[in-house]
N, C-alpha and C positions, 0 to 999 in steps of 0.2 A: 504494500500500500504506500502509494507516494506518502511526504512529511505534510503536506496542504491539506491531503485528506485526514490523516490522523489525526491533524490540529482541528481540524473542522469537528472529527467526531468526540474529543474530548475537548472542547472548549465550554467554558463553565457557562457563557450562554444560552449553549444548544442541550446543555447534557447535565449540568447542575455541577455545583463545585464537591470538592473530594476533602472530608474531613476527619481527622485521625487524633485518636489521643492518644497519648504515651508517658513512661515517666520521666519527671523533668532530665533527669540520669542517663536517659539513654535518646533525648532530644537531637543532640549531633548525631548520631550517628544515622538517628530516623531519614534527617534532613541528608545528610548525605545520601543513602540509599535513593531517595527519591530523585536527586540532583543527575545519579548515576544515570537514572534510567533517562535521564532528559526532562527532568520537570524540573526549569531552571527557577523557577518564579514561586520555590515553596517557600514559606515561610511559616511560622508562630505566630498566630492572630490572638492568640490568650493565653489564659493559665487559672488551675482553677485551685481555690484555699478553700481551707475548711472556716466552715459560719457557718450563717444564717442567712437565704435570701439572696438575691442575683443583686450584683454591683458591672455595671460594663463603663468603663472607662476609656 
């Protein structure tokens, strides 16, 4: 499959985005893995503590 089409079939417009949780501990490594496969644009969009109740900042 050409790289036009596979961007087209996983782009987070047409296909919804990809969300993963892990522990903060093993976060590089996660990110890497991903980076591997060619998903330059992952990042950490949060991080979750212990409480009470949702805070997004």
């Amino acid at each position: 499959m050409p790289e036009w089409q596979r961007a087209l079939l996983t782009d987070p417009q047409t296909s919804g985005g990809l969300l993963v949780a892990c522990s903060a501990d093993s976060e590089s490594e996660v990110l890497a893995e991903f980076r591997k496969h060619g998903f330059e644009s992952v990042c950490r969009i949060g991080r979750m503590v212990a409480g009470q109740g949702v805070s997004v900042v």
